[in-house]
TORKOL-4160 file (C-alpha; in steps of 0.2 Angstrom, whole numbers, padded with zeros to 4 digits, m for minus):
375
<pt num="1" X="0011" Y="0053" Z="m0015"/>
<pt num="2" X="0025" Y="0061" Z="m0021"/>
<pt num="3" X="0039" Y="0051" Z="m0007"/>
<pt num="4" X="0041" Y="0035" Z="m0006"/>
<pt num="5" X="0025" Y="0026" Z="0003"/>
<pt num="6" X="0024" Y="0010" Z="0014"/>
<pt num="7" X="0015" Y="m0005" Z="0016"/>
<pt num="8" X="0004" Y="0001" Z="0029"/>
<pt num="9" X="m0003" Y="0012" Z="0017"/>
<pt num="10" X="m0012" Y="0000" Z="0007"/>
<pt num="11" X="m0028" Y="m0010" Z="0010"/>
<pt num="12" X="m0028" Y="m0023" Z="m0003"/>
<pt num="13" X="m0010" Y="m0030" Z="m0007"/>
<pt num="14" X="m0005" Y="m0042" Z="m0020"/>
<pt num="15" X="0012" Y="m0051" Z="m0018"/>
<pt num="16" X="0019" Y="m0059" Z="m0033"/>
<pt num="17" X="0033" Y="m0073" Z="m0029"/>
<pt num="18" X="0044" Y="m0080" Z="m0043"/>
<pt num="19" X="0051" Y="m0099" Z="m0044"/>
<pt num="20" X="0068" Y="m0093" Z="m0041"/>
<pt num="21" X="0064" Y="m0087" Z="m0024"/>
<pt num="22" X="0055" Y="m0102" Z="m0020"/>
<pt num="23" X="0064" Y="m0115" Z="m0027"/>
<pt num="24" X="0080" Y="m0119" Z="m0025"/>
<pt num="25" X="0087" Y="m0121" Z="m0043"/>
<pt num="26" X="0101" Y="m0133" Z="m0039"/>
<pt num="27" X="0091" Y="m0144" Z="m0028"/>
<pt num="28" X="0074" Y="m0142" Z="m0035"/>
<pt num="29" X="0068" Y="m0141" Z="m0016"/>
<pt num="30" X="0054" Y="m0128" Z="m0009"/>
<pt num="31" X="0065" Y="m0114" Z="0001"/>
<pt num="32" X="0056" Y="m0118" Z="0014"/>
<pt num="33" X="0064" Y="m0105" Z="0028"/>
<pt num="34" X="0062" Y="m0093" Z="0016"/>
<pt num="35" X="0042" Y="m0097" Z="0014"/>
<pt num="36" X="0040" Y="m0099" Z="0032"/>
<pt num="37" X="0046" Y="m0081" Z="0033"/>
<pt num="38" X="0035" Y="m0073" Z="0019"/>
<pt num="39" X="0021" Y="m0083" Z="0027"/>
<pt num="40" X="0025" Y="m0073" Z="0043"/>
<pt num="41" X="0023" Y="m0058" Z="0033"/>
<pt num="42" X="0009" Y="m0061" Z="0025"/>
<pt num="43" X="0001" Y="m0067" Z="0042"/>
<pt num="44" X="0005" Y="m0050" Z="0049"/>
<pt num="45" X="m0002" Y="m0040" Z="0037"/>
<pt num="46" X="m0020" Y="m0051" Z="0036"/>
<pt num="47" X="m0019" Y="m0048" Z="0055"/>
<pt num="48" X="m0018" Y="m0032" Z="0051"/>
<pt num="49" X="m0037" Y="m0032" Z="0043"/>
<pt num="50" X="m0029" Y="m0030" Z="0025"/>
<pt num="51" X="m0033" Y="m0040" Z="0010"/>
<pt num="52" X="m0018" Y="m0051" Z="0004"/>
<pt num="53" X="m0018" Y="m0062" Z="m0014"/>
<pt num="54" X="m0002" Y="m0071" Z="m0020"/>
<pt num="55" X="0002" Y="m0074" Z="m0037"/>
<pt num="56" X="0015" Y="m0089" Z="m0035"/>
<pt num="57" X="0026" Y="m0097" Z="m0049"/>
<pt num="58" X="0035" Y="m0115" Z="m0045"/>
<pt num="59" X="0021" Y="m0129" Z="m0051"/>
<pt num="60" X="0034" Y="m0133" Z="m0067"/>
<pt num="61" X="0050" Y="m0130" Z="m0057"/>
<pt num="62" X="0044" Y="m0140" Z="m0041"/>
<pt num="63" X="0035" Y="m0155" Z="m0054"/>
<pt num="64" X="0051" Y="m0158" Z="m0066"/>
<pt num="65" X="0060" Y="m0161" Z="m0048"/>
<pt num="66" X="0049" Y="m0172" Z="m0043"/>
<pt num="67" X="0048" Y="m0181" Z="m0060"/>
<pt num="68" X="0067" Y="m0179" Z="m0062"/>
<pt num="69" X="0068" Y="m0170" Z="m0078"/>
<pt num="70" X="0086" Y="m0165" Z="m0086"/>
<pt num="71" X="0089" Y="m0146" Z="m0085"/>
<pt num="72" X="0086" Y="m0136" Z="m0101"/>
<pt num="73" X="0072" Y="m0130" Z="m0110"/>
<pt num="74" X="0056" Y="m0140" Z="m0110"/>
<pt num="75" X="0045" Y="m0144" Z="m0125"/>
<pt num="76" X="0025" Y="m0137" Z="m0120"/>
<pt num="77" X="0018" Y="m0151" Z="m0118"/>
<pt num="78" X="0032" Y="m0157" Z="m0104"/>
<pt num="79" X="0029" Y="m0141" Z="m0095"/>
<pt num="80" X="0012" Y="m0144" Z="m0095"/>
<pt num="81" X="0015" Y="m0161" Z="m0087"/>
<pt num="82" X="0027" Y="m0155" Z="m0076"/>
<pt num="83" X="0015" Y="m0143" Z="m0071"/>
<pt num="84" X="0001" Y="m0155" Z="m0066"/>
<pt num="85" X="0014" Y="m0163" Z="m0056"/>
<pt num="86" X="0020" Y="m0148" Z="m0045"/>
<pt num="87" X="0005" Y="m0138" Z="m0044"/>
<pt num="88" X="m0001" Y="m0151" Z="m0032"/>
<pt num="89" X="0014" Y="m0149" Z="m0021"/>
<pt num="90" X="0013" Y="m0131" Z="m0021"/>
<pt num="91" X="m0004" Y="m0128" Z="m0017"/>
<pt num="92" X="0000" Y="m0139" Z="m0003"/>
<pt num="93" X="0014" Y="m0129" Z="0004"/>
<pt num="94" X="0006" Y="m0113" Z="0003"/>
<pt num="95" X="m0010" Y="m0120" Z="0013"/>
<pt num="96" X="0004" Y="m0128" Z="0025"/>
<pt num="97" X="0014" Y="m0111" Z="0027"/>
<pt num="98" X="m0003" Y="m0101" Z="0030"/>
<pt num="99" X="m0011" Y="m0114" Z="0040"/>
<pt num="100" X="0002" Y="m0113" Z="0054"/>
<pt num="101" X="m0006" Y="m0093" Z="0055"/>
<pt num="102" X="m0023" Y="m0102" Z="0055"/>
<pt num="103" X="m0027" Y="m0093" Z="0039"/>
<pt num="104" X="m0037" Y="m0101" Z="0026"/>
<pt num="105" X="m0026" Y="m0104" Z="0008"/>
<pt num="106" X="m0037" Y="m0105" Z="m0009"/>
<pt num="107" X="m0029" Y="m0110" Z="m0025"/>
<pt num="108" X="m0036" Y="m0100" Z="m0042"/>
<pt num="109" X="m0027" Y="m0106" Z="m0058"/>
<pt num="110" X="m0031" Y="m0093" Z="m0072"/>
<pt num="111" X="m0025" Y="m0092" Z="m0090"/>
<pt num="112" X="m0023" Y="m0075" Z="m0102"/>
<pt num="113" X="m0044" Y="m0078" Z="m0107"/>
<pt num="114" X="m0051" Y="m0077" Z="m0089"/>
<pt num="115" X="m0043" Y="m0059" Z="m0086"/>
<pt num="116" X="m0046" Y="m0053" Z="m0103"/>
<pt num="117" X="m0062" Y="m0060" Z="m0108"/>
<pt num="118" X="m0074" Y="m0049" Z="m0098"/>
<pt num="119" X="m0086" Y="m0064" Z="m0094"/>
<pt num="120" X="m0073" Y="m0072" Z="m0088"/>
<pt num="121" X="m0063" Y="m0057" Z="m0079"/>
<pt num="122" X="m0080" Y="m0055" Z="m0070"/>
<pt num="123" X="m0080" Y="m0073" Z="m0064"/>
<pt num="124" X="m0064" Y="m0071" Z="m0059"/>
<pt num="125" X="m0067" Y="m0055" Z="m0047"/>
<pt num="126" X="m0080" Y="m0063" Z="m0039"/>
<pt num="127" X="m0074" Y="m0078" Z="m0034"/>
<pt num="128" X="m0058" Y="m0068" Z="m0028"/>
<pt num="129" X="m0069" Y="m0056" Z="m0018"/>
<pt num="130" X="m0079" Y="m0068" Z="m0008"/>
<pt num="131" X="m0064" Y="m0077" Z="m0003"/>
<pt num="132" X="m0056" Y="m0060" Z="0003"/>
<pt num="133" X="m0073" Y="m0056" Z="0012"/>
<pt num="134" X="m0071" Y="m0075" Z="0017"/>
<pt num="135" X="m0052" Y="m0069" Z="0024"/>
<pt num="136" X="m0045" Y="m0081" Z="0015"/>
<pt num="137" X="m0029" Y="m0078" Z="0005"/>
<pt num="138" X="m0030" Y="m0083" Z="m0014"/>
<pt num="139" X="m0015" Y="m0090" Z="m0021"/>
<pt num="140" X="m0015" Y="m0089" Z="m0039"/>
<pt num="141" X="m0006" Y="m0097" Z="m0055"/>
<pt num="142" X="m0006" Y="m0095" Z="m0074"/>
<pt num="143" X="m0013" Y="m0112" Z="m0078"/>
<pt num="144" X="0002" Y="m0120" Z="m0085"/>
<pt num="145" X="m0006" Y="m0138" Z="m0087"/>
<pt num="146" X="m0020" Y="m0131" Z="m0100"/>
<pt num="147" X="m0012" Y="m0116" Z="m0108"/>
<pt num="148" X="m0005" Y="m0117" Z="m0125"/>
<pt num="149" X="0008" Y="m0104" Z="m0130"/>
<pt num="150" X="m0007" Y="m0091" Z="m0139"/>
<pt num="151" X="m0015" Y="m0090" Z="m0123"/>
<pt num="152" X="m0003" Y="m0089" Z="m0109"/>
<pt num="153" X="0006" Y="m0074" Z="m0102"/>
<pt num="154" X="0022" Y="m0084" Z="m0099"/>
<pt num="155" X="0027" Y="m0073" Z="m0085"/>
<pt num="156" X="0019" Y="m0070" Z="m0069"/>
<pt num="157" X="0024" Y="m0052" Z="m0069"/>
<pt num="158" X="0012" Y="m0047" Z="m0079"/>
<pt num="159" X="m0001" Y="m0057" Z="m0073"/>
<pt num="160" X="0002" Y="m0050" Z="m0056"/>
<pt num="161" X="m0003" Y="m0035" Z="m0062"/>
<pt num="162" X="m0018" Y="m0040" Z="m0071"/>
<pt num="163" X="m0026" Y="m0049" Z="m0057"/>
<pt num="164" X="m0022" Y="m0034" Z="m0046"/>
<pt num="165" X="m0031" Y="m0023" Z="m0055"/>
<pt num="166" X="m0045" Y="m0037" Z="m0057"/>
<pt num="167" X="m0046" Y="m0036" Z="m0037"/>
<pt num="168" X="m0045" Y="m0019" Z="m0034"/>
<pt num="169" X="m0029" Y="m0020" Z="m0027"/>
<pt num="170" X="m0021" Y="m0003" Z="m0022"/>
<pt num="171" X="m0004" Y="m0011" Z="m0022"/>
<pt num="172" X="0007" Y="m0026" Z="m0031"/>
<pt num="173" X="0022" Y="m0032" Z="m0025"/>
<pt num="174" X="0036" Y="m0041" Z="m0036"/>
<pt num="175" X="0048" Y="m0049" Z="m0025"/>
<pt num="176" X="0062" Y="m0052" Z="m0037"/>
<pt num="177" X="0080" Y="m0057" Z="m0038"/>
<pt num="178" X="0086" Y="m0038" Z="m0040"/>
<pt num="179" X="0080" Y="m0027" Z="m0027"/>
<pt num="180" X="0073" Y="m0012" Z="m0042"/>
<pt num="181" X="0076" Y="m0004" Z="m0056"/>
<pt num="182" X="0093" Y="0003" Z="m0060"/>
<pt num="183" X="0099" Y="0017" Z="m0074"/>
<pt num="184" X="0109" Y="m0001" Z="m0083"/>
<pt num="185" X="0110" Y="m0015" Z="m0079"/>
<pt num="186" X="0121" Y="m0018" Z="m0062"/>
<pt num="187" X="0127" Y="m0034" Z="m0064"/>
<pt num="188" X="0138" Y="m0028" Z="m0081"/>
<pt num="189" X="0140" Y="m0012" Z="m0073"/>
<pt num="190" X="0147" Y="m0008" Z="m0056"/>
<pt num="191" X="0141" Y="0011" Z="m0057"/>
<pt num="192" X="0123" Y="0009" Z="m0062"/>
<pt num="193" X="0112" Y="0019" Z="m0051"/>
<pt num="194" X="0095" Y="0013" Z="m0042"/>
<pt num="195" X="0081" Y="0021" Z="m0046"/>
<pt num="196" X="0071" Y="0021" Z="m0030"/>
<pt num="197" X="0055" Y="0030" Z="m0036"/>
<pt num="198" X="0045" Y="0031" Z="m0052"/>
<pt num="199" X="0031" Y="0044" Z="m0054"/>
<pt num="200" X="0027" Y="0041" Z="m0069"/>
<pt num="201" X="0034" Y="0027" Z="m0085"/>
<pt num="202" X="0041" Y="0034" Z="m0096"/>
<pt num="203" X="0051" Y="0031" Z="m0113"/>
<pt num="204" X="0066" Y="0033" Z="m0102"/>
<pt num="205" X="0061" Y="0021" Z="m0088"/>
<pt num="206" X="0058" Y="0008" Z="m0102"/>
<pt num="207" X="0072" Y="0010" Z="m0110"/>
<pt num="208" X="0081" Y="0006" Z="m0094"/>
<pt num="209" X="0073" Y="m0011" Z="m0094"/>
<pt num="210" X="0083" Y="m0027" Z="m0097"/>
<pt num="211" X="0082" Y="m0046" Z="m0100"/>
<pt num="212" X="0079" Y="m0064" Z="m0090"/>
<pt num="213" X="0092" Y="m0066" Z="m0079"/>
<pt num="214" X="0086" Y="m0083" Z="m0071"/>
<pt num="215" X="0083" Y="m0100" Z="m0080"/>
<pt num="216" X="0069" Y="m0102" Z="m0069"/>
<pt num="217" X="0061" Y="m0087" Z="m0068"/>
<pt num="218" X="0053" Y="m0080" Z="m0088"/>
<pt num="219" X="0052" Y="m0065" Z="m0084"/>
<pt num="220" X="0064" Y="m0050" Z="m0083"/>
<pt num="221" X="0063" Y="m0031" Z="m0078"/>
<pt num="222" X="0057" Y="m0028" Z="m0096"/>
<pt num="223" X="0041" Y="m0037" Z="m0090"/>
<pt num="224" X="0043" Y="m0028" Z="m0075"/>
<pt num="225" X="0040" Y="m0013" Z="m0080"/>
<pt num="226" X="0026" Y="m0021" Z="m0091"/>
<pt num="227" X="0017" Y="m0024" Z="m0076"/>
<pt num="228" X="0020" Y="m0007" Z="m0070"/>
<pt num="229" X="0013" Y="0000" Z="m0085"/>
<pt num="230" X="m0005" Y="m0011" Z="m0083"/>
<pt num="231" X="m0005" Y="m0008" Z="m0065"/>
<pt num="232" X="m0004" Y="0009" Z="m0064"/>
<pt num="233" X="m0013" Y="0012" Z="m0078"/>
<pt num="234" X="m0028" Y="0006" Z="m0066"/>
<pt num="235" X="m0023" Y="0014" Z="m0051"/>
<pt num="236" X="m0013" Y="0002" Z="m0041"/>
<pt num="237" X="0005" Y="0004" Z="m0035"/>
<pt num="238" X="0017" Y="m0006" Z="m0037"/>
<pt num="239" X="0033" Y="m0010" Z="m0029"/>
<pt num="240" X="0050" Y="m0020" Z="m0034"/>
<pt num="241" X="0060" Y="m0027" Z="m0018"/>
<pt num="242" X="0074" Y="m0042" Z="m0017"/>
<pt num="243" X="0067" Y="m0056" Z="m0012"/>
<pt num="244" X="0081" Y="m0064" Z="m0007"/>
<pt num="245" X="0080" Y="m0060" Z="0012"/>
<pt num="246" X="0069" Y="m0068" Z="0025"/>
<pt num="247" X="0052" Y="m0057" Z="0030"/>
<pt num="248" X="0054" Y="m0049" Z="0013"/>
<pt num="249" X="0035" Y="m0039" Z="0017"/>
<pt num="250" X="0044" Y="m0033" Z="0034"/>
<pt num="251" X="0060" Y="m0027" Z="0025"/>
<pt num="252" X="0050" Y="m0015" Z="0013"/>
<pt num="253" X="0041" Y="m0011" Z="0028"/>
<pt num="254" X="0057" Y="m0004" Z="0036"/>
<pt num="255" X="0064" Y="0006" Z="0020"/>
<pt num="256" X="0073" Y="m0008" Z="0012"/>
<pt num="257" X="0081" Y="m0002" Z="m0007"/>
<pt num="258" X="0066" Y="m0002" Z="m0018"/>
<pt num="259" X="0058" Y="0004" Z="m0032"/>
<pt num="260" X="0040" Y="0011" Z="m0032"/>
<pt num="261" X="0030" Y="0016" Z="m0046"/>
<pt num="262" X="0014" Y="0028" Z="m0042"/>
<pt num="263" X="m0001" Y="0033" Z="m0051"/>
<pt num="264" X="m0010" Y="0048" Z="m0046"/>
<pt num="265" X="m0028" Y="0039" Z="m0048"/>
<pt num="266" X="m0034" Y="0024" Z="m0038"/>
<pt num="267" X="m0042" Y="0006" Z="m0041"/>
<pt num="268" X="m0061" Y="0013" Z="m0041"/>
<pt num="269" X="m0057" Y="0028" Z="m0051"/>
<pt num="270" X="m0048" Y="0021" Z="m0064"/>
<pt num="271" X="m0059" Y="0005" Z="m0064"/>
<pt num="272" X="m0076" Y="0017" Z="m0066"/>
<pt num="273" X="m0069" Y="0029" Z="m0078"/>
<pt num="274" X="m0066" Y="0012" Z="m0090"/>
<pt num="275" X="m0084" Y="0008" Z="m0087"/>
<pt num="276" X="m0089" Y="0025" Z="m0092"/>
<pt num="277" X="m0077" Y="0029" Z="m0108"/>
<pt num="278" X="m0072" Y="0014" Z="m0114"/>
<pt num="279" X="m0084" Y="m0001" Z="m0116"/>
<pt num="280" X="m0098" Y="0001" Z="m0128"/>
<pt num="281" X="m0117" Y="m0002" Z="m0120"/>
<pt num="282" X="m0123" Y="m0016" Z="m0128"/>
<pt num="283" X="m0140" Y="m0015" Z="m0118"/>
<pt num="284" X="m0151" Y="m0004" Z="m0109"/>
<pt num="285" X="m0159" Y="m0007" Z="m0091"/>
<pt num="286" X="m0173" Y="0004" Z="m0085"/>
<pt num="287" X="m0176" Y="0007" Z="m0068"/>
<pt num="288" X="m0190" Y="0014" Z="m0058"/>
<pt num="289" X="m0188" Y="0029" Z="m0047"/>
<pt num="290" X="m0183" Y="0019" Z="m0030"/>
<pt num="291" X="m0170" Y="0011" Z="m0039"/>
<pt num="292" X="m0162" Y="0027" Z="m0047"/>
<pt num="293" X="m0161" Y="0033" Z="m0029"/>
<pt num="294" X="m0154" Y="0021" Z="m0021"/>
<pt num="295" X="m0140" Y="0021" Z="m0035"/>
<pt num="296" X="m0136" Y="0037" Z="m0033"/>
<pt num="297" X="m0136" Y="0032" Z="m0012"/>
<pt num="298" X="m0122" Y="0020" Z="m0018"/>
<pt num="299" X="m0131" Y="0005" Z="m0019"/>
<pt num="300" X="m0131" Y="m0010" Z="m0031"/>
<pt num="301" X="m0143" Y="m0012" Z="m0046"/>
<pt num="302" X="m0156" Y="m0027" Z="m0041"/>
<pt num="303" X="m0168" Y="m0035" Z="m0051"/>
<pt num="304" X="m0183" Y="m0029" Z="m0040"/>
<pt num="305" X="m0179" Y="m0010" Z="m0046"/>
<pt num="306" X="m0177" Y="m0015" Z="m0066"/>
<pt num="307" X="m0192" Y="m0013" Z="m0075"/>
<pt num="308" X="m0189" Y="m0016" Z="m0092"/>
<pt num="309" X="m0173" Y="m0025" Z="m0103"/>
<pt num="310" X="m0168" Y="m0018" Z="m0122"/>
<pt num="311" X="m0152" Y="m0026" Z="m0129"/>
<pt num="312" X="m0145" Y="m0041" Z="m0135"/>
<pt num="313" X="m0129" Y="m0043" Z="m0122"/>
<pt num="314" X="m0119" Y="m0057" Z="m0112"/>
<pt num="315" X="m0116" Y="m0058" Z="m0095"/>
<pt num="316" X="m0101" Y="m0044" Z="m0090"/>
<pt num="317" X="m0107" Y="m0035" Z="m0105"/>
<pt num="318" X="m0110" Y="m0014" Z="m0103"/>
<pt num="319" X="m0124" Y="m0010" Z="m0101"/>
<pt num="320" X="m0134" Y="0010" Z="m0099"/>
<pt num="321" X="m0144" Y="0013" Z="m0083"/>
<pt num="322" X="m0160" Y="0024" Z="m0087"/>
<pt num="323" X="m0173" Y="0030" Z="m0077"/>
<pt num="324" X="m0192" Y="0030" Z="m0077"/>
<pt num="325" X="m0191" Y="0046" Z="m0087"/>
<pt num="326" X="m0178" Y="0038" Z="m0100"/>
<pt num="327" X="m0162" Y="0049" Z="m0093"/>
<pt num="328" X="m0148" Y="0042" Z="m0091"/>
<pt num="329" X="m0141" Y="0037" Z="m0073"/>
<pt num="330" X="m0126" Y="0027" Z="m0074"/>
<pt num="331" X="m0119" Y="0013" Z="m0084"/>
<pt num="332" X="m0110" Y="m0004" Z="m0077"/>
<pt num="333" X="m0106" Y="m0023" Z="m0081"/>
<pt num="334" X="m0120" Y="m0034" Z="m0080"/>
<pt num="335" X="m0121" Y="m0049" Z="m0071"/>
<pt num="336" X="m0136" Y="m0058" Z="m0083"/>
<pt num="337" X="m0138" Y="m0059" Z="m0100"/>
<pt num="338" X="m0151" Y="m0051" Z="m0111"/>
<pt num="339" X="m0161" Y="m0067" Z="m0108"/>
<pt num="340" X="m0161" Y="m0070" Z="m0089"/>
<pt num="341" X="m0161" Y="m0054" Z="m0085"/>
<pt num="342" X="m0179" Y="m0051" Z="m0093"/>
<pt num="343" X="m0186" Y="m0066" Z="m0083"/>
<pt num="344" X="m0182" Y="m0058" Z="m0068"/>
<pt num="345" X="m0186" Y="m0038" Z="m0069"/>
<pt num="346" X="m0195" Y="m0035" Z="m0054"/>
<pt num="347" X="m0192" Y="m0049" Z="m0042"/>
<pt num="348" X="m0183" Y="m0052" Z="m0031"/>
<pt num="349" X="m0168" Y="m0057" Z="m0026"/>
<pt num="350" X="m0172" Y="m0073" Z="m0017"/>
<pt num="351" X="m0183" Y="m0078" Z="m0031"/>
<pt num="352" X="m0167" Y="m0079" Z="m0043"/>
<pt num="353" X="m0164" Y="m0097" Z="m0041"/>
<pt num="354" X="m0184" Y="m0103" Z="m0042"/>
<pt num="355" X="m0184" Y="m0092" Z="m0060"/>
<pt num="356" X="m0168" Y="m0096" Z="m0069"/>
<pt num="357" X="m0164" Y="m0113" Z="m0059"/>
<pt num="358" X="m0146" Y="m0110" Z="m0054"/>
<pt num="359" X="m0139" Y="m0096" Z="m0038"/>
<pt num="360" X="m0136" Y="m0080" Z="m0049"/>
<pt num="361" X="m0130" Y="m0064" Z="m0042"/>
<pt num="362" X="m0139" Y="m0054" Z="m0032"/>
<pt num="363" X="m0138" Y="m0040" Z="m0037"/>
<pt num="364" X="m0143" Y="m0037" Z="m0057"/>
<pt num="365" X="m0126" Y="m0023" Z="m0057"/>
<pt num="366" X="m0116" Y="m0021" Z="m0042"/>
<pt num="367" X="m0109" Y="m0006" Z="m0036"/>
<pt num="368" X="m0094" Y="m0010" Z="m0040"/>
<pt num="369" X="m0093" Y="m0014" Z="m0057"/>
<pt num="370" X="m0106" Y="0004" Z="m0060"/>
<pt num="371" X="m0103" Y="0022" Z="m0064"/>
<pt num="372" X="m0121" Y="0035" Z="m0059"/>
<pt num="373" X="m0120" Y="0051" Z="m0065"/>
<pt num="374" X="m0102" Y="0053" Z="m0071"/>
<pt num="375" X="m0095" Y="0049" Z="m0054"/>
């Protein structure tokens, strides 16, 4: 895309909202016109048969309201409390706001580990992917109640971006209080220039980046442009609007000042050529002729085609797909360790449970999470 594209362009959307927007920083109330709105938005696009996840900050903002906290900095383990406090009330209002569209909120809360350990990243992913096939809407939150300063992002910005590309997502939205990126910063100078299309991050485009604005928000367009970097990086879009107008979604929609940032690859492209360069096989599966057809078909890996396990690897580990003859067909994340995946070469799917006594996966390497023959 080398102009600027639009929202019906994408099939799988993520839409990340900061406190700021929803919370109003003098009160410490929900804006709750304002998520009526974005609710409307989001219901329309869901109509539309696309995919929409919501990475929403406000637990600590909405639970210091509600416990009354004095303005100012909090130590870790009041944010943390606070946190327990206001997730409650904001997973309610999202499931409020969606309900009236009769759509079907879910609630993940994930820290730094679940999207960067792989066991974990694939847990993750799959749970976000049956509630999508589910058409639910997944609204999703750093865990702010358990995560201790090594092991939290601190903004959503960034985590935005990670769970986007941990869903495939072709595009991340980050409604924000400033409606793009701009050559300097336009609230110290009057002739800084908007920037409404990025093909590519560069040294420049960071260098344009500046800091927090908000006290509620922690993030700023330096983290911004982080995000950018790790979305596009795995072939999703990303796009930076204003929030601060009602139906948000529907302004961009109609060419409201934006900044976009492309990337010439997309989500399955980017995601298999990491499968294929740059994860080390830790294990081998061989597969008998069937099953190396159907791969190449585009189908899963199930345990009924796997006829023997070599390796010692964990569950989401990487693992090289060999056929009968020994050559090398693919490679891809396993859903079994070393262990269970040996008890069940050649059986079937149903009989997963009965072997290894809990509901594993069905498939022993999905399609999704596989590369055959340098595709």
């Amino acid at each position: 895309m080398s102009n600027a594209p639009t929202l019906s362009d994408f099939r799988r959307i993520v839409v990340k909202v900061g406190s700021s927007l929803l919370v109003d920083a003098g009160a410490g109330r929900l804006k709750e016109a304002w998520l009526t709105s974005l609710a409307a938005d989001i219901a329309s696009l869901h109509k539309d048969k696309r995919d929409v996840i919501v990475v929403s900050s406000g637990s600590i903002a909405l639970g210091r309201s509600v416990l009354k906290l004095p303005k100012g900095p909090l130590k870790l383990e009041d944010s943390q409390a606070a946190a327990a406090v206001g997730q409650i009330a904001l997973a309610r209002t999202w499931a409020e706001a969606l309900g009236h569209h009769s759509i079907t909120a879910s609630q993940i809360l994930v820290t730094l580990d679940d999207t960067e350990e792989r066991r974990r990243y694939l847990n993750a992913r799959s749970t976000i992917a049956k509630l999508l096939e589910w058409r639910s809407v997944p609204v999703i939150n750093e865990n702010d109640t358990v995560a201790t300063t090594e092991i939290r992002y601190g903004d959503n910005d960034r985590l935005a971006a990670r769970v986007a590309t941990m869903a495939s997502a072709d595009l991340l939205v980050l409604l924000s209080d400033i409606d793009g990126l701009y050559d300097s910063p336009p609230h110290l100078n009057t002739n800084a220039r908007h920037i409404a299309l990025v093909p590519r991050i560069t040294a420049e485009i960071e260098a344009m980046a500046g800091d927090a604005a908000s006290d509620h928000s922690r993030g700023g367009m330096r983290t911004k442009i982080e995000a950018g970097k790790i979305a596009t990086t795995a072939g999703t879009h990303m796009v930076i609007a204003s929030g601060h107008v009602e139906n948000p979604l529907a302004a961009i929609e109609a060419g409201a000042r934006a900044t976009w940032f492309l990337t010439p690859a997309n989500p399955v492209t980017s995601r298999k050529k990491w499968i294929a360069g740059s994860l080390e096989p830790k294990g081998t599966l061989t597969i008998d002729a069937g099953a190396a057809a159907a791969l190449r078909r585009g189908k899963s890996l199930l345990p009924a085609g796997v006829i023997r396990v070599d390796g010692s690897f964990g569950r989401g580990d990487a693992v090289l797909i060999r056929g009968p003859d020994g050559a090398e067909i693919g490679r891809g994340l396993v859903a079994y360790d070393a262990e269970d995946a040996g008890k069940i070469v050649r059986k079937s799917s149903s009989d997963i449970a009965l072997i290894l006594g809990i509901e594993g996966r069905a498939e022993m390497v999905h399609r999704d999470d596989m590369v055959v023959g340098g595709a």
